[in-house]
MARKOLBA-824821 format. One record per residue: residue number from 1; residue in one letter; chain; z, y, x of N, C-alpha, C, O in turn. Coordinates in nm, 4 decimals. Each point is the difference from the previous one (the first is absolute). Layout:
BEGIN
+-----+------+-------+----------+----------+----------+----------+----------+----------+----------+----------+----------+----------+----------+----------+
!  nr ! rest ! kette !     n_c3 !     n_c2 !     n_c1 !    ca_c3 !    ca_c2 !    ca_c1 !     c_c3 !     c_c2 !     c_c1 !     o_c3 !     o_c2 !     o_c1 !
+-----+------+-------+----------+----------+----------+----------+----------+----------+----------+----------+----------+----------+----------+----------+
! NUM !    A !     A !        Z !        Y !        X !        Z !        Y !        X !        Z !        Y !        X !        Z !        Y !        X !
...
+-----+------+-------+----------+----------+----------+----------+----------+----------+----------+----------+----------+----------+----------+----------+
END
This chain:
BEGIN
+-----+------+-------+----------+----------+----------+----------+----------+----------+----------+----------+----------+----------+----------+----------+
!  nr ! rest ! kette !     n_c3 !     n_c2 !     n_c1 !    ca_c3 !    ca_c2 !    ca_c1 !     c_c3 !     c_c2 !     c_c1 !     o_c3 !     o_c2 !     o_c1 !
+-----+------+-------+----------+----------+----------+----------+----------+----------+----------+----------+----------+----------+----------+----------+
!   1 !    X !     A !   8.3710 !   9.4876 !   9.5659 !  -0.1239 !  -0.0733 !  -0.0146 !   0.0367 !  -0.1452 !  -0.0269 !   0.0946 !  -0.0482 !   0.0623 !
!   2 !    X !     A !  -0.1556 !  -0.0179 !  -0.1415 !   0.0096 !  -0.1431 !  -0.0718 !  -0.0657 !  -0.0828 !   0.0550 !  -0.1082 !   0.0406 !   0.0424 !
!   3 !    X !     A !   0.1388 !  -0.1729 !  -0.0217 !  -0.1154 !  -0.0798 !   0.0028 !  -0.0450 !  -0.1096 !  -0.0923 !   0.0801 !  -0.0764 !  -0.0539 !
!   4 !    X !     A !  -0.1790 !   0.0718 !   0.0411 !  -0.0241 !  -0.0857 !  -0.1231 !  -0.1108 !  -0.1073 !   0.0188 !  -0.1127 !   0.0125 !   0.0477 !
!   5 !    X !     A !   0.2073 !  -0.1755 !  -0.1237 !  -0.0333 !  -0.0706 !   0.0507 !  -0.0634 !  -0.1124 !  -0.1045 !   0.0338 !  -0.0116 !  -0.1179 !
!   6 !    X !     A !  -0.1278 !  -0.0643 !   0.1831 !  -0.1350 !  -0.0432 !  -0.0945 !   0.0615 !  -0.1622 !   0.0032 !  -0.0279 !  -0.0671 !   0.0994 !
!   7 !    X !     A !   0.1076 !   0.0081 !  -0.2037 !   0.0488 !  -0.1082 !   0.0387 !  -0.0636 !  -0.0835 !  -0.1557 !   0.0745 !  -0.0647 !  -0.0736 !
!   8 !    X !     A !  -0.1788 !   0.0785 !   0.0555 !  -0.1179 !  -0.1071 !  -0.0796 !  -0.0389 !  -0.1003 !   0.0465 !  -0.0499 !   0.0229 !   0.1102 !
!   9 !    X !     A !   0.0444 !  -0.1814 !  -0.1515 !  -0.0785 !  -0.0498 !   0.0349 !  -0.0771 !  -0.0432 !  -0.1083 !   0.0290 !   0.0060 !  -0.1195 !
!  10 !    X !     A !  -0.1674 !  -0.0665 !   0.1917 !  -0.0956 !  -0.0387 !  -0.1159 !  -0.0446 !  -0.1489 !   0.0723 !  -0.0371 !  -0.0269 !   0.1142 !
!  11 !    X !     A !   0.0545 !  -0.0398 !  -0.2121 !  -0.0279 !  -0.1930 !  -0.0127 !  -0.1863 !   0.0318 !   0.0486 !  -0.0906 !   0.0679 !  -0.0483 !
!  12 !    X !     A !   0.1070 !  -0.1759 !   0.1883 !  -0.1748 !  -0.0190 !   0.0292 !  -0.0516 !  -0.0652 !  -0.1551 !   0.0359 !  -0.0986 !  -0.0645 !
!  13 !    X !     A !  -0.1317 !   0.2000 !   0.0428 !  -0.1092 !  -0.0621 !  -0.0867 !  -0.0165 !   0.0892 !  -0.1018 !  -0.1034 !   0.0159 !  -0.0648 !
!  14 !    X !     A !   0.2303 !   0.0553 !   0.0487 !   0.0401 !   0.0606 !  -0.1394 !  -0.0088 !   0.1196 !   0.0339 !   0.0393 !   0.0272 !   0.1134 !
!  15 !    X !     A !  -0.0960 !   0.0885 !  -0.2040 !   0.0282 !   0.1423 !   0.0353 !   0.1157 !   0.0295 !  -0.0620 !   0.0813 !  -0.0749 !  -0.0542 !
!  16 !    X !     A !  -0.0824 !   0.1861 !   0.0670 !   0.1400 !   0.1472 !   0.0122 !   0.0167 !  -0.0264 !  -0.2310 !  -0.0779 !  -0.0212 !  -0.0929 !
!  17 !    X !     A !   0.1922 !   0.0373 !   0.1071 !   0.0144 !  -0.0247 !  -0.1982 !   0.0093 !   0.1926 !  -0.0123 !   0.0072 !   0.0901 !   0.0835 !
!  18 !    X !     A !  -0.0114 !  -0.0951 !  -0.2080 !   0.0593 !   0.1607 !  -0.0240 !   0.0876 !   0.0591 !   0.0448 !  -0.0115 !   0.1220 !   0.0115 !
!  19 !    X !     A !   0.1460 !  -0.1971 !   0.0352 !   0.1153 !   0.0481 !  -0.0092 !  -0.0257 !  -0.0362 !   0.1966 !   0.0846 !   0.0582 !   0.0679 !
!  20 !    X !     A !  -0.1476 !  -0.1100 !  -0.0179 !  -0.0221 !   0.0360 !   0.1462 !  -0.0818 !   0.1574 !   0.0216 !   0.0369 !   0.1019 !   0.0585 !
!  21 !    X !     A !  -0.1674 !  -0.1361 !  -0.1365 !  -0.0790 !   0.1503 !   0.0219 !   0.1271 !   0.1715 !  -0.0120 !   0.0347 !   0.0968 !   0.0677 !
!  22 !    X !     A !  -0.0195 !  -0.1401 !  -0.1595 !   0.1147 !   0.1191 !  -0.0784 !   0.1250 !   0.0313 !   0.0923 !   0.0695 !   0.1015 !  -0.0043 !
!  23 !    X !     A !  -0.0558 !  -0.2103 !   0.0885 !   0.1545 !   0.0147 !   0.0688 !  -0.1293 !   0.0788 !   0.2001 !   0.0328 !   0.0758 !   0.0913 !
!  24 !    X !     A !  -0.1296 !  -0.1321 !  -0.1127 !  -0.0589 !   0.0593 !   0.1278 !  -0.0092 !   0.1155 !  -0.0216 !   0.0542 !   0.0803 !   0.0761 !
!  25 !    X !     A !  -0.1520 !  -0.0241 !  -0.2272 !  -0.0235 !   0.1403 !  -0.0418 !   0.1266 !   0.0988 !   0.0025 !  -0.0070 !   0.1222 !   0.0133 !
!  26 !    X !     A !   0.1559 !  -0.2185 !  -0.0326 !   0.1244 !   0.0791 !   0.0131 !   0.0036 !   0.0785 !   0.1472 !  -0.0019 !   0.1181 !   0.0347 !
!  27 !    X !     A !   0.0076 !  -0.2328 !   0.0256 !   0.0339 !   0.0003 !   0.1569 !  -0.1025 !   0.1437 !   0.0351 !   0.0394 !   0.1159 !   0.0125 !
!  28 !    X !     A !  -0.1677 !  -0.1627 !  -0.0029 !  -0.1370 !   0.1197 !   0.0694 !   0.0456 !   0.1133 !  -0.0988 !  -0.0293 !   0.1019 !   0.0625 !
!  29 !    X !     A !   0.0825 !  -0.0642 !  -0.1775 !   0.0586 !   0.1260 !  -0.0319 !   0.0978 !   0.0469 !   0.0690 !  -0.0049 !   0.1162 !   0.0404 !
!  30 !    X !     A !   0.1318 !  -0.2128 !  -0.0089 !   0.0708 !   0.0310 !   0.0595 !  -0.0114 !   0.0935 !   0.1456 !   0.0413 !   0.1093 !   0.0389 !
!  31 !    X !     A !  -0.1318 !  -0.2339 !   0.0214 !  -0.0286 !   0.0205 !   0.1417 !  -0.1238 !   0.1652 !   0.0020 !  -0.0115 !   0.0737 !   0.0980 !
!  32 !    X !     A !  -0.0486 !  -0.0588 !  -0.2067 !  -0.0551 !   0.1180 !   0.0307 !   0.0563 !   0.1582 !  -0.0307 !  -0.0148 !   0.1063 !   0.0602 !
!  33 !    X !     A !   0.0940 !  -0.1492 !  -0.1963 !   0.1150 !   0.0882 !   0.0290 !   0.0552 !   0.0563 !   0.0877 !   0.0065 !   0.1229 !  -0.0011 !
!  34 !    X !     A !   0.0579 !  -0.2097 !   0.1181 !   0.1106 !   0.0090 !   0.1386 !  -0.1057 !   0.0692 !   0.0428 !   0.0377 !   0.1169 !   0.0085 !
!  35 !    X !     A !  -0.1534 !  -0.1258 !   0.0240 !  -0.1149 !   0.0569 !   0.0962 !  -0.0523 !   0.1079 !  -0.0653 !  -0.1025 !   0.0453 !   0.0510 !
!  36 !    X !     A !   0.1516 !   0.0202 !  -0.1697 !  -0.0768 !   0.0980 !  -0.0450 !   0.1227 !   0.1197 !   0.0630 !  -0.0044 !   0.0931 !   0.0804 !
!  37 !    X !     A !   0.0738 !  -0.1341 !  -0.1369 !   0.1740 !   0.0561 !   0.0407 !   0.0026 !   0.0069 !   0.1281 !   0.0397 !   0.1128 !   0.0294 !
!  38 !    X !     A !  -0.0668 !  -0.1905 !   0.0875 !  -0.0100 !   0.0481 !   0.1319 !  -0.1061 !   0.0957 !   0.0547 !   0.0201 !   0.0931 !   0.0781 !
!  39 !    X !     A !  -0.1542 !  -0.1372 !  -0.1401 !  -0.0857 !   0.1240 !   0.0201 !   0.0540 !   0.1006 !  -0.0284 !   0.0143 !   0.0850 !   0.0878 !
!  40 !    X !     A !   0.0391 !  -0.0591 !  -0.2362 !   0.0132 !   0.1362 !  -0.0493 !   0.1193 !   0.0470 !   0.0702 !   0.0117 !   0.1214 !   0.0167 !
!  41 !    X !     A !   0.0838 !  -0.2057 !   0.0293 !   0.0940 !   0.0628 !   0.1193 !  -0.0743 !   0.0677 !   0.1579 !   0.0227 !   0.1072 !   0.0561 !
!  42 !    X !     A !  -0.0893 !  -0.1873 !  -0.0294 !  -0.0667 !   0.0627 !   0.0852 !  -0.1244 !   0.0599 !   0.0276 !  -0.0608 !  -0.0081 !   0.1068 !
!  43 !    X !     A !   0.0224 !   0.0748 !  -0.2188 !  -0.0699 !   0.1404 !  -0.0487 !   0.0482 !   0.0780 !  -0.0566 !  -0.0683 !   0.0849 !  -0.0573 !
!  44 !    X !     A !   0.2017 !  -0.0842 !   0.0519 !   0.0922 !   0.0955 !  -0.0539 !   0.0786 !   0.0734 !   0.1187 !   0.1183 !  -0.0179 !   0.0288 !
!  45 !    X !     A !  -0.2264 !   0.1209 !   0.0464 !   0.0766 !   0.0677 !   0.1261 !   0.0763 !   0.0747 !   0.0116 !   0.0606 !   0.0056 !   0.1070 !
!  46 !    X !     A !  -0.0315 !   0.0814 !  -0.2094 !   0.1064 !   0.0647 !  -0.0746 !   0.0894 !  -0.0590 !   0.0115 !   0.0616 !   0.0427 !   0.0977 !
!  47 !    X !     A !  -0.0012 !  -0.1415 !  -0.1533 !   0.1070 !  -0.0459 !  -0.0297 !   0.0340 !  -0.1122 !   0.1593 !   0.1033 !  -0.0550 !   0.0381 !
!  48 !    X !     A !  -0.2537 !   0.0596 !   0.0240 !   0.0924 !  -0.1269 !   0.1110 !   0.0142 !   0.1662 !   0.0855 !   0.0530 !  -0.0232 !   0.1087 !
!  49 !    X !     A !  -0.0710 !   0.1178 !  -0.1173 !   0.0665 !   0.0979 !   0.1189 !   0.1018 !   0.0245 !  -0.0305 !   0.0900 !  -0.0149 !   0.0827 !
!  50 !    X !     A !  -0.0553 !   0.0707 !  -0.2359 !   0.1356 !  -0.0260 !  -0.0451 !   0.0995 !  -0.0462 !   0.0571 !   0.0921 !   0.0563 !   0.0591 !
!  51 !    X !     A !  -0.1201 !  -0.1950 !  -0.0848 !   0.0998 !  -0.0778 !   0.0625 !   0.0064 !   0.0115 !   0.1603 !   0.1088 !   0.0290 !   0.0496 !
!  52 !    X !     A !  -0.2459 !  -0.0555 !   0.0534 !   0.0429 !   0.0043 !   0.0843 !   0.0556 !   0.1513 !   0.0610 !   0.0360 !   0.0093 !   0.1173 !
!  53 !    X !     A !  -0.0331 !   0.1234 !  -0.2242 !   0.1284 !   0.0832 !   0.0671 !   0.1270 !   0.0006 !  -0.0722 !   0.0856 !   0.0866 !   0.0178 !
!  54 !    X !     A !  -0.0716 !  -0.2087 !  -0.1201 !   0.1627 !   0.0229 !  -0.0384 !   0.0558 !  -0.1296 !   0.0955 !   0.1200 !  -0.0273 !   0.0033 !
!  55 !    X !     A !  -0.2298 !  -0.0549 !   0.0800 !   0.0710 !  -0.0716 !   0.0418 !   0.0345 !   0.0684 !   0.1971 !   0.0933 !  -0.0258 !   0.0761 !
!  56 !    X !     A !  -0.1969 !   0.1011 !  -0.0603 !   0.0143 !   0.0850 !   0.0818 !   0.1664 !   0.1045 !   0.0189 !   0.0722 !  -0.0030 !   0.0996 !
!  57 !    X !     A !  -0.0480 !   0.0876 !  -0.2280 !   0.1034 !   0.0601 !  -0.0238 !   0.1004 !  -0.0802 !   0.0329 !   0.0667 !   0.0395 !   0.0956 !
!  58 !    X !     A !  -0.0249 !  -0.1707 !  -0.1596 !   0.0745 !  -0.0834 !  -0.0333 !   0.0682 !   0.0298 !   0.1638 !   0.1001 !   0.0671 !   0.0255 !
!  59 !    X !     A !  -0.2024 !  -0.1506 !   0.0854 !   0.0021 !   0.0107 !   0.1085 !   0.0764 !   0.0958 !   0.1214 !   0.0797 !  -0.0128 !   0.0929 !
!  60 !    X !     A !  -0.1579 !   0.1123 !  -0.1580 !   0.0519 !   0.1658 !   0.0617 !   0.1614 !   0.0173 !  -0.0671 !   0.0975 !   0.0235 !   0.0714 !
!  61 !    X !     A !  -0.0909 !  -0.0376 !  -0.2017 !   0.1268 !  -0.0285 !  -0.0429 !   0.1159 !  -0.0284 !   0.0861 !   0.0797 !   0.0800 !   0.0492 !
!  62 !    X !     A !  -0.0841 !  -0.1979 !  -0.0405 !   0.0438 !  -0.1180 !   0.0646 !   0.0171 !   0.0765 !   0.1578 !   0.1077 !   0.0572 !   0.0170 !
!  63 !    X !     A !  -0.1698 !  -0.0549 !   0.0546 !   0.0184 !   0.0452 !   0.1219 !   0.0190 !   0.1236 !  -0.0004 !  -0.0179 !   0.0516 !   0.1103 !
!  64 !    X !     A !   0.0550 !   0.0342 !  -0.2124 !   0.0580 !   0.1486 !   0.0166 !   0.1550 !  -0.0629 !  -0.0146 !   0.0625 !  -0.0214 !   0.1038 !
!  65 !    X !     A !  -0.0289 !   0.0053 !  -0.1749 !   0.1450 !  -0.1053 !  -0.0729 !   0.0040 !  -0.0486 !   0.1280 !   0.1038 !   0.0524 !   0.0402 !
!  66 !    X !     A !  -0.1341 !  -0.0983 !   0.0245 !   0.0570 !  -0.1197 !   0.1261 !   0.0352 !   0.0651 !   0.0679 !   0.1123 !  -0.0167 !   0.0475 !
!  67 !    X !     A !  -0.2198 !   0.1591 !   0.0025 !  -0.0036 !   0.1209 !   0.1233 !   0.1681 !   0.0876 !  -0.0241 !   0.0897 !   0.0256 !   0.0804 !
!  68 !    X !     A !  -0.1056 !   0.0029 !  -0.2406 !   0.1407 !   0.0444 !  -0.0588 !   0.1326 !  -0.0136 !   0.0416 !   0.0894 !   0.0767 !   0.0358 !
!  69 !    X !     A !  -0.1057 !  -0.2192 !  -0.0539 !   0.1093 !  -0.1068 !   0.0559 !   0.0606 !   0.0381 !   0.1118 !   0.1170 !   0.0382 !   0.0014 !
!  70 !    X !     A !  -0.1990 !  -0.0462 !   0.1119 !  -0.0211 !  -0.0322 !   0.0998 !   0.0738 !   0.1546 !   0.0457 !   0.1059 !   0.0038 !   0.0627 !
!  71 !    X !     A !  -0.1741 !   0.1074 !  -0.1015 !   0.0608 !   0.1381 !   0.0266 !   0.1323 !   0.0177 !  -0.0813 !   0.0786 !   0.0864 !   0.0387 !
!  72 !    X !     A !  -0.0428 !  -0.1746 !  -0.1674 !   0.1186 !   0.0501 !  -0.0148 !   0.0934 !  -0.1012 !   0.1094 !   0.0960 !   0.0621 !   0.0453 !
!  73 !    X !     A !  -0.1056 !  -0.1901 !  -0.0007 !   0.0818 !  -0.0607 !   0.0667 !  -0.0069 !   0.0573 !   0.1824 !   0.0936 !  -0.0241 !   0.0762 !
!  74 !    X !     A !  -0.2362 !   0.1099 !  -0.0256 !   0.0530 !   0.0737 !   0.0708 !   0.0993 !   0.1445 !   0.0141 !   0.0880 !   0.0257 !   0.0821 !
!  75 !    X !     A !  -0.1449 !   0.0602 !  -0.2046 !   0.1193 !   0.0992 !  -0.0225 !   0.1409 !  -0.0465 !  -0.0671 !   0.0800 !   0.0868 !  -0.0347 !
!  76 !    X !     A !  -0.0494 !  -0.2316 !   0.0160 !   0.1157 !   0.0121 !   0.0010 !   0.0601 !  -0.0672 !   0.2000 !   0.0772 !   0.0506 !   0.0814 !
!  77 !    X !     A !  -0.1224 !  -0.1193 !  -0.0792 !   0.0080 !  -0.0774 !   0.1362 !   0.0446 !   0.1415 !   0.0722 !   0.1084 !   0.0251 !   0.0527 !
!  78 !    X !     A !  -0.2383 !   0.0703 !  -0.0677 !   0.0861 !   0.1626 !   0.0902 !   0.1310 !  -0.0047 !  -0.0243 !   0.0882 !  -0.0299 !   0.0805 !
!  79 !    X !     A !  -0.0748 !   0.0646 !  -0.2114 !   0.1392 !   0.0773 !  -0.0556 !   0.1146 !  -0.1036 !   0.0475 !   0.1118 !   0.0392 !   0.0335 !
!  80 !    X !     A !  -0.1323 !  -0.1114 !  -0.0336 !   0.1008 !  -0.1488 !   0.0368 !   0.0411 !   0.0186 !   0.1944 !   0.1039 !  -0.0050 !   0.0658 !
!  81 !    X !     A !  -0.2418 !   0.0259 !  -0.0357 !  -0.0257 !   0.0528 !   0.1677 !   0.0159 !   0.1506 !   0.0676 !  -0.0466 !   0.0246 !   0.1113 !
!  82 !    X !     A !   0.1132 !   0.0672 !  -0.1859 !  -0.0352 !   0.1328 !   0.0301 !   0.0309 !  -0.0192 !   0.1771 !  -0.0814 !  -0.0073 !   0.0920 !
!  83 !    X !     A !   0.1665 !   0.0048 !  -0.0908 !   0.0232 !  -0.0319 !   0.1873 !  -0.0687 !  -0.0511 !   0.0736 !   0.0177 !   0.0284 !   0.1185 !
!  84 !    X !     A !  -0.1257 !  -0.1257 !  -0.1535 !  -0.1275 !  -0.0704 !   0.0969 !  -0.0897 !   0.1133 !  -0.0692 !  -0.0536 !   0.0750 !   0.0816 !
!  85 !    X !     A !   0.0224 !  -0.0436 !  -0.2399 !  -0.1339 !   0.0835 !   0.0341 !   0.0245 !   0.1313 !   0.0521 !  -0.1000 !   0.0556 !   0.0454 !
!  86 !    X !     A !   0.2013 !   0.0039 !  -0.0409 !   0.0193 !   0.1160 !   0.1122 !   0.0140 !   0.0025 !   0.1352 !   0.0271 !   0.0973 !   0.0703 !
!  87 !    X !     A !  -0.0451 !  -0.1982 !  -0.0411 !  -0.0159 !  -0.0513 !   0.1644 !  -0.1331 !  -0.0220 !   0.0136 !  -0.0549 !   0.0353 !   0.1043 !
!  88 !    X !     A !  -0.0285 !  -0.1058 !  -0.2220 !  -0.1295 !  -0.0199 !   0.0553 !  -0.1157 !   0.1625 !  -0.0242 !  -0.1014 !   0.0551 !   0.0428 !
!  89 !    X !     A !   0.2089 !  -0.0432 !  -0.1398 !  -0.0973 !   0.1868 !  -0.0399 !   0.0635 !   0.0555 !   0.1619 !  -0.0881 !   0.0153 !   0.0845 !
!  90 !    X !     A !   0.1618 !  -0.0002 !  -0.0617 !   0.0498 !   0.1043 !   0.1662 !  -0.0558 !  -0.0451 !   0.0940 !  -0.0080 !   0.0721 !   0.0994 !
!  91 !    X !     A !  -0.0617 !  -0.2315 !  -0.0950 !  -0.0346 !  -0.0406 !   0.1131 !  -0.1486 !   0.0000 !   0.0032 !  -0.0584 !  -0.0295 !   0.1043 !
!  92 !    X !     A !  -0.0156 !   0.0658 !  -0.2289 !  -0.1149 !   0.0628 !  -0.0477 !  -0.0380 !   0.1433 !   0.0727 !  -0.0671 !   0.0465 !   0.0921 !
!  93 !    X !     A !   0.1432 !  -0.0149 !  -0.1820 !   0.0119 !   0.1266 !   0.0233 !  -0.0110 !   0.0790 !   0.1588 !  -0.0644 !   0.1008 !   0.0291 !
!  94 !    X !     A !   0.1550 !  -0.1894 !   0.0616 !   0.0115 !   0.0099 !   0.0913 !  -0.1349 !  -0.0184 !   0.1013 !  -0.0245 !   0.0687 !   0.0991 !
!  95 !    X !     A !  -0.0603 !  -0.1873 !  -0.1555 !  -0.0419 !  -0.0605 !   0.1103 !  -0.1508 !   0.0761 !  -0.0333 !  -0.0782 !  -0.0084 !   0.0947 !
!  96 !    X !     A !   0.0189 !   0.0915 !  -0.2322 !  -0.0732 !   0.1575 !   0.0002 !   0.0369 !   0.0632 !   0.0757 !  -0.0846 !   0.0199 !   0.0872 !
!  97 !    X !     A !   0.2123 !   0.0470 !  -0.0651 !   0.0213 !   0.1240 !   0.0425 !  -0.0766 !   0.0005 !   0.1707 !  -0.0716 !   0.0818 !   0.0578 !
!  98 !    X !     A !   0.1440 !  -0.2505 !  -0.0081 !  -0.1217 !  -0.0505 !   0.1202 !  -0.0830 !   0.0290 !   0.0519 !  -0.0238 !   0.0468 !   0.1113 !
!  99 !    X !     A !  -0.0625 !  -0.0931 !  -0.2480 !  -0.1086 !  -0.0512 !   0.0135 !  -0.1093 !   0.1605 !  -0.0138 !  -0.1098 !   0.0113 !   0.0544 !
! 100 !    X !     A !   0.1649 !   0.0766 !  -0.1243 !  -0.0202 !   0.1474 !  -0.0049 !   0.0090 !   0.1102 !   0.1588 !  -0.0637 !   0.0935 !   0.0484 !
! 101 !    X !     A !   0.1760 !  -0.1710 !  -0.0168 !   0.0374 !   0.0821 !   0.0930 !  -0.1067 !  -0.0226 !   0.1386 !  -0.0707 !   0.0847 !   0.0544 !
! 102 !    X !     A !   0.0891 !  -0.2410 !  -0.0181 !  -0.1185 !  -0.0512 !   0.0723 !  -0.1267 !   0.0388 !   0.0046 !  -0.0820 !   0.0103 !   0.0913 !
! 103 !    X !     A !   0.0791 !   0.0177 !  -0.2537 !  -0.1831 !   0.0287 !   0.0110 !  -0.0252 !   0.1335 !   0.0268 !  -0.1216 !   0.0158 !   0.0109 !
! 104 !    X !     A !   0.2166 !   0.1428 !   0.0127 !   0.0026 !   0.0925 !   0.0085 !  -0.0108 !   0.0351 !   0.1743 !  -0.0350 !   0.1062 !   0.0515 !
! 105 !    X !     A !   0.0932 !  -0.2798 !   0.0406 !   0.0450 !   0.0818 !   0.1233 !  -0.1735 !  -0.1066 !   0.0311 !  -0.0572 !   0.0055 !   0.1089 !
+-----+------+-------+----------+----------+----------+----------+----------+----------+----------+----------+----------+----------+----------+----------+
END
């Protein structure tokens, strides 16, 4: 979006010459242009849902990729750890068999 700026002056006494009128008539085209173009952007619901689900995706993207990450640097962290995660799987494991047994007596 532009902004557009009205930098005319006109001498007290004297009106606007041609080449003032013509440079205003530029400008108010200009300026109704930008505003026709924003309306028609936003009556165009189609296209603003569009966007707001490719910018949605983008998103989900992004945080699947991160989640990714995250699971490949824990399955390697295992493989690097097999000796702590088989201690914490047995001590799992263990503390069901418990918790099973308890609830039976």
């Amino acid at each position: 979006m532009s902004t557009i700026k009205r930098d005319r002056y006109v001498l007290a006494g004297s009106g606007p010459t041609d080449e003032d009128l013509r440079h205003d008539a530029e400008l108010t085209r200009a300026e109704l242009a930008e505003t026709v173009e924003r309306l028609r952007h936003k009556l165009d619901v189609r296209a603003r849902m569009r966007e707001a689900a490719q910018h949605r995706m983008a998103l989900w993207h992004h945080a699947v990729d991160a989640a990714t990450g995250r699971g490949h640097d824990l399955a390697r962290a295992a493989r690097d750890n097999r000796a702590a995660v088989l201690g914490v799987t047995g001590g799992l494991a263990a503390l069901i068999a418990l918790v099973v047994l308890a609830s039976r007596r």
